[in-house]
C-alpha positions as a printed NumPy array, in Angstrom:
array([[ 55.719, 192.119,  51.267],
       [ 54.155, 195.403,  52.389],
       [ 50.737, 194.196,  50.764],
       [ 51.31 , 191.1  ,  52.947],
       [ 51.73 , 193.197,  55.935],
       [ 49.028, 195.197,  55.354],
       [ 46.171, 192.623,  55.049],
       [ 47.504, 191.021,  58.409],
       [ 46.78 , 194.213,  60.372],
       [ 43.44 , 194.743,  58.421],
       [ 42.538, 190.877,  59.374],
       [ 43.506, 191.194,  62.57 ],
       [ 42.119, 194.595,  62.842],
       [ 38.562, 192.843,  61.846],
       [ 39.131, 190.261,  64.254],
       [ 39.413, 192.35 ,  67.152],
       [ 36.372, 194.721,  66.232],
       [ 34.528, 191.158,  66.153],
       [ 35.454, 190.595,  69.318],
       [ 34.512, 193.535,  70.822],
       [ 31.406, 193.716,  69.174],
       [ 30.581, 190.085,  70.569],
       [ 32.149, 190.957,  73.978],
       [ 29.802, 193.885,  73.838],
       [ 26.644, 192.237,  73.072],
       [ 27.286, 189.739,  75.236],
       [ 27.734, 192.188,  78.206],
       [ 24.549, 193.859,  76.911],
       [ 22.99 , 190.373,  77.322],
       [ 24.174, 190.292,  81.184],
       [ 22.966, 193.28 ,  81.797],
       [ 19.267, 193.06 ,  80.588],
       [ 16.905, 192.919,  83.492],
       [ 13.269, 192.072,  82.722],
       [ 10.334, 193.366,  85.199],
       [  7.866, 190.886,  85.928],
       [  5.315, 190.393,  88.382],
       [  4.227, 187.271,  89.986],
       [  1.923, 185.264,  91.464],
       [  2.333, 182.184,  94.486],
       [  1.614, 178.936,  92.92 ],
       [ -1.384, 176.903,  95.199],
       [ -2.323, 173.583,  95.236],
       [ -5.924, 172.872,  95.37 ],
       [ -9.178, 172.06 ,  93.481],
       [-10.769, 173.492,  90.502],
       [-14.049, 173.925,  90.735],
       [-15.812, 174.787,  87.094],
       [-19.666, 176.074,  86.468],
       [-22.362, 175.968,  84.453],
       [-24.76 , 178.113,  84.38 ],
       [-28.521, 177.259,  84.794],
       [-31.75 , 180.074,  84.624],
       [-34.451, 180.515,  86.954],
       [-37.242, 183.103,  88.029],
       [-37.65 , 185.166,  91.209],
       [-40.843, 184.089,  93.464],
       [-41.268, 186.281,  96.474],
       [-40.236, 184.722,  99.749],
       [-43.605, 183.634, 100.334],
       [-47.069, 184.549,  99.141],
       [-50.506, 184.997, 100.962],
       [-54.122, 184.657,  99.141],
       [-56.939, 187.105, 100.284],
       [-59.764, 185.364,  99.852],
       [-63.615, 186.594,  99.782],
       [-65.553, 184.793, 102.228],
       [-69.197, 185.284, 100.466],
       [-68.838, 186.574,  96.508],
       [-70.618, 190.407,  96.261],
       [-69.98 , 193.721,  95.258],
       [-66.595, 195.861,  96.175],
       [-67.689, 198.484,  97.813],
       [-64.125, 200.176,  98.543],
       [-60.48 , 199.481,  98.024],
       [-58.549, 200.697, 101.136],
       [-54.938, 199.567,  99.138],
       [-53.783, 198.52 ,  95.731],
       [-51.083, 196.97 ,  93.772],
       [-47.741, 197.443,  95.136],
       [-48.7  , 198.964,  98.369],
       [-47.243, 197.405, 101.797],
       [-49.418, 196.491, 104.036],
       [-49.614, 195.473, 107.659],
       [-51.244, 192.035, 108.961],
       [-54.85 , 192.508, 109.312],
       [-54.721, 195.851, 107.673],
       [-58.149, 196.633, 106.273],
       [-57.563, 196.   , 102.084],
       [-61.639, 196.132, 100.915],
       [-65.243, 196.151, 102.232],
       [-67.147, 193.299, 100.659],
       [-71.295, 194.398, 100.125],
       [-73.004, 190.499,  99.401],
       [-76.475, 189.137, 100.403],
       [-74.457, 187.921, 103.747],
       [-73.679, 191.285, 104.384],
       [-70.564, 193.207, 104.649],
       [-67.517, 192.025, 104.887],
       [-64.081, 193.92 , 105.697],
       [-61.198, 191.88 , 104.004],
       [-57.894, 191.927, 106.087],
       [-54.501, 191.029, 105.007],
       [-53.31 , 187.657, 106.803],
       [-49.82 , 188.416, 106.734],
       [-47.847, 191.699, 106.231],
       [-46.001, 192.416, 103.148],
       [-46.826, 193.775,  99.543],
       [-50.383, 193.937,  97.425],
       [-50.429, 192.004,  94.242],
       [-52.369, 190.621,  91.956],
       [-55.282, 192.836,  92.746],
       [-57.484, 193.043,  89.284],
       [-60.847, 194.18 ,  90.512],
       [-62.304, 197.862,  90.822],
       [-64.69 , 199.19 ,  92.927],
       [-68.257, 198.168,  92.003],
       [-67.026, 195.048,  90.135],
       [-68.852, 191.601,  91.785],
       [-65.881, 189.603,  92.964],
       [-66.342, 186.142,  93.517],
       [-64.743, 183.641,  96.409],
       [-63.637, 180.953,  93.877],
       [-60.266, 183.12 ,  93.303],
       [-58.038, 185.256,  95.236],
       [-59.106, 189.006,  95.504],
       [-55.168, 189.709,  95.72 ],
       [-52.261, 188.11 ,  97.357],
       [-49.423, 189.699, 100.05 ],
       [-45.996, 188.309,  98.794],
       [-42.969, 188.971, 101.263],
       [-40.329, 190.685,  99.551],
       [-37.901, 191.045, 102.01 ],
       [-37.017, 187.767, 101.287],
       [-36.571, 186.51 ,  97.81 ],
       [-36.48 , 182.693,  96.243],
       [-35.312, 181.522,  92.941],
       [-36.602, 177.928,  91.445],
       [-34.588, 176.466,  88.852],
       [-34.461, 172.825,  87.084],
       [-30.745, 171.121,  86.815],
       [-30.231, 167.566,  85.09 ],
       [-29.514, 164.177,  87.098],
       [-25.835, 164.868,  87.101],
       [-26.237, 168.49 ,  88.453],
       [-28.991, 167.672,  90.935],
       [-26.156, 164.752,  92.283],
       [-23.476, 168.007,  93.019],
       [-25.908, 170.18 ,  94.626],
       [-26.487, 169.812,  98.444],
       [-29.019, 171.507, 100.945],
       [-27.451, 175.103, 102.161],
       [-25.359, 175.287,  99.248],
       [-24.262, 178.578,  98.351],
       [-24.198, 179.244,  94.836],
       [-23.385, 182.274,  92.622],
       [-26.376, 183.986,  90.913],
       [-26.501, 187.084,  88.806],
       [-29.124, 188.753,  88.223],
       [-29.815, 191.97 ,  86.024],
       [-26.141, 191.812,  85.918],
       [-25.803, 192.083,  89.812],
       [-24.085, 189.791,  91.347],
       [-25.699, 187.62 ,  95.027],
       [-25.184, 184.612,  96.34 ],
       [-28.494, 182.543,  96.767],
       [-28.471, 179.616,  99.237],
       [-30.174, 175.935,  98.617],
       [-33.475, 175.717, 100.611],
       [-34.649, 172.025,  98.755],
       [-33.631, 169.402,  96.073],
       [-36.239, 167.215,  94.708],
       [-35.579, 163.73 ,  94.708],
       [-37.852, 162.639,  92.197],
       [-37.452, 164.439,  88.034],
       [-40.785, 166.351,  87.064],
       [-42.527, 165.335,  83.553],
       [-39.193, 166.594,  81.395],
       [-36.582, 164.632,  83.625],
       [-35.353, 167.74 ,  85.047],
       [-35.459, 168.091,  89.025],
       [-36.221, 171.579,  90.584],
       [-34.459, 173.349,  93.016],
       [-35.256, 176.099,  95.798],
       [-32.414, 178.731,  96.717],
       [-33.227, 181.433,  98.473],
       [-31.024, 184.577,  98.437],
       [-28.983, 186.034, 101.205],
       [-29.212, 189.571, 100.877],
       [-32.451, 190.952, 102.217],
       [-34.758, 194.239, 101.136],
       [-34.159, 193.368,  97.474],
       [-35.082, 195.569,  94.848],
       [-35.979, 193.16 ,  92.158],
       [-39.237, 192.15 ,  91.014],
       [-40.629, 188.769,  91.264],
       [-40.443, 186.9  ,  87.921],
       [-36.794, 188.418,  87.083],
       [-34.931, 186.188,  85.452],
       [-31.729, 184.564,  87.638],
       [-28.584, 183.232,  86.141],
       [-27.405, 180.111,  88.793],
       [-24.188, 178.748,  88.84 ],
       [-24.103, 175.209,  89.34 ],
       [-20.537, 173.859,  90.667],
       [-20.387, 171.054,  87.637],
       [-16.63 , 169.365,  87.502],
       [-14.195, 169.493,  89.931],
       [-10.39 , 168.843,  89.418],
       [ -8.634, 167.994,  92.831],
       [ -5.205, 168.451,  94.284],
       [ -3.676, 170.228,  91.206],
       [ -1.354, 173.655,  90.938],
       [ -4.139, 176.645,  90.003],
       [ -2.566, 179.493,  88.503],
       [ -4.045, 182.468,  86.729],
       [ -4.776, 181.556,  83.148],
       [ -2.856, 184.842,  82.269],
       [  0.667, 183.282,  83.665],
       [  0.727, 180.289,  81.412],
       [  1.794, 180.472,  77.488],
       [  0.96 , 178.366,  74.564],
       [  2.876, 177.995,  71.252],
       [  1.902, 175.44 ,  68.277],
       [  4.244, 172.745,  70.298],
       [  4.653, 173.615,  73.778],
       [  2.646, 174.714,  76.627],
       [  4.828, 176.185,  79.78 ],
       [  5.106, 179.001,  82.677],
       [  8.45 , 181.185,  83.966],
       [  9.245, 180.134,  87.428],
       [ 11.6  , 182.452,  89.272],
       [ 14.453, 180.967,  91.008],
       [ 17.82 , 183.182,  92.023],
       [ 16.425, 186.719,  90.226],
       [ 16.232, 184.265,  86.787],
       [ 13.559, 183.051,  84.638],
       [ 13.135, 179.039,  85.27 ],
       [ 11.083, 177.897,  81.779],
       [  9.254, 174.96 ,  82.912],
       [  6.948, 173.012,  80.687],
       [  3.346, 172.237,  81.888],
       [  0.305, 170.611,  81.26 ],
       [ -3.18 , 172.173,  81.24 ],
       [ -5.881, 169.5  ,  83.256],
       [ -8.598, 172.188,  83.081],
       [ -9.014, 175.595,  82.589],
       [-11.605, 178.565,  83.216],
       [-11.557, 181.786,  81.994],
       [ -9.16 , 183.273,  84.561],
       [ -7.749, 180.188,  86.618],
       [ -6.144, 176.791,  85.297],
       [ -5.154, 173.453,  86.571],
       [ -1.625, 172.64 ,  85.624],
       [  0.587, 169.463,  86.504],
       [  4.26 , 169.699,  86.128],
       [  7.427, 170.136,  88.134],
       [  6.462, 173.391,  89.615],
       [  5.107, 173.319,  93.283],
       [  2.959, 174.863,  95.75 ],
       [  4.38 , 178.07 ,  97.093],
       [  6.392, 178.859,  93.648],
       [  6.659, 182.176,  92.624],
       [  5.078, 182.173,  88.636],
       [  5.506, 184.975,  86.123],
       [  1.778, 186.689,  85.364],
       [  2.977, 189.566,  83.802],
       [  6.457, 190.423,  81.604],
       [  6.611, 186.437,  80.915],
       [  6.035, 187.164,  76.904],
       [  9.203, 189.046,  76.445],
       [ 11.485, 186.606,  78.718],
       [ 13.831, 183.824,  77.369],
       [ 15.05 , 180.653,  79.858],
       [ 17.834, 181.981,  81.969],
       [ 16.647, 185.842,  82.066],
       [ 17.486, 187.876,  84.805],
       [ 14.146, 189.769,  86.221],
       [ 13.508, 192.038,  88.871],
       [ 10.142, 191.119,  90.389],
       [  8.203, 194.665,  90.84 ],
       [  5.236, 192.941,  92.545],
       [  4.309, 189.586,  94.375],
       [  1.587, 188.109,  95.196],
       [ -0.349, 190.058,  97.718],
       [  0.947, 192.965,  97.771]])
């Protein structure tokens, strides 16, 4: 009988530590409080890029040309220098006579290949004045790019790693020999330090996905059979399922039942389960 007695209190000795122990965790549970921050959920298009390469031509570019061919006497500039408009640049000895060569148009000496004494001839440029305050870029796109580009465009362009933006000047209508149609942007910025012939990096606005919810690419999370975001609703984590339209490298177009103006986990969403009570450290825009 006492044996009896005894494994009664040990059972329900082990019954109440159970409980407690479950009572415990379970108050443990309630009492976990995950920071996250978030971001506003906006409706709106997607616009995605591809990139396209092109070389820098000065703004403009004016020939000097010889009038009679003869013998250069003197060189009052060379390459690189900035000049005036009818700044002297050379004295010209020919049969003719001499002849002082003026710049046409202010800006910078190029081109210029010949020494004194050399005979320079009037077939080809002595040198030519480009204008570098401004700077162009001409680039070829395909018939589906050239049918998303518009005149005064403004389109991202990198160059040297810098980024500018570079604005569409023309579009040709008709393709050159290779099918490809060229394009004329000049860029905004002016007194550019880059030299003509850099190489530019153009991106070309290519597909656009319209009137979805763009969130950063950061807030959404992917498993082998499920693809969804944490909504917070009430101080809890709202697991809603998505699914991805199009994506870039930092934004993506969702659909699914969360709407504009949403507040969406971006950071702290890894460690949260459905139901999780959070405490949101920082919103968007602050």
């Amino acid at each position: 009988m006492k044996k009896i007695l005894l494994g009664m209190v040990a059972i329900l000795l082990v019954s109440s530590l159970a409980a407690c122990n479950e009572e415990e965790a379970k108050t443990k549970e309630e009492d976990r409080v995950t920071s996250v921050e978030t971001i506003e959920a906006e409706k709106g298009d997607l616009t995605m890029e591809e990139s396209v390469y092109g070389r820098i031509q000065p703004g403009s570019s004016t020939p000097i040309m010889v009038e009679n061919p003869g013998e250069l006497d003197s060189l009052e500039a060379k390459n690189g220098d900035n000049v005036d408009k009818d700044e002297k640049i050379a004295t010209i000895q020919s049969p003719a006579g001499s002849q002082t060569i003026k710049a046409q148009e202010s800006g910078k000496v190029a081109n210029l290949n010949a020494s004194e004494g050399e005979i320079v001839s009037n077939e080809e440029p002595l040198a030519v004045i480009i204008d570098t305050d401004t700077m162009k870029i001409n680039f070829s796109v395909t018939a589906d790019m050239q049918k998303l580009l518009e005149k005064e465009d403004k389109l991202n362009t990198e160059i040297d790693g810098e980024k500018y933006k570079a604005e569409v000047l023309s579009i040709d209508s008709m393709p050159d020999e290779t099918g490809m149609y060229t394009v004329a942007a000049e860029l905004e910025e002016e007194d550019l330090d880059i030299l003509p012939g850099s190489v530019a990096e153009v991106h070309i606005p290519e597909k656009r996905v319209k009137d979805a919810i763009i969130l950063p690419t950061e807030a959404i999370v992917e498993t082998s059979d499920e693809t969804f975001i944490y909504v917070i609703k009430k101080d809890k984590a709202v697991k809603m399922e998505v699914n991805i339209k199009e994506t870039q490298s930092d934004k993506t177009a969702i659909e699914g039942k969360v709407e504009d103006g949403d507040q969406v986990v971006t950071t702290g969403q890894l460690t949260l389960s459905d139901g999780d009570q959070v405490n949101v450290v920082k919103e968007s825009g602050e």
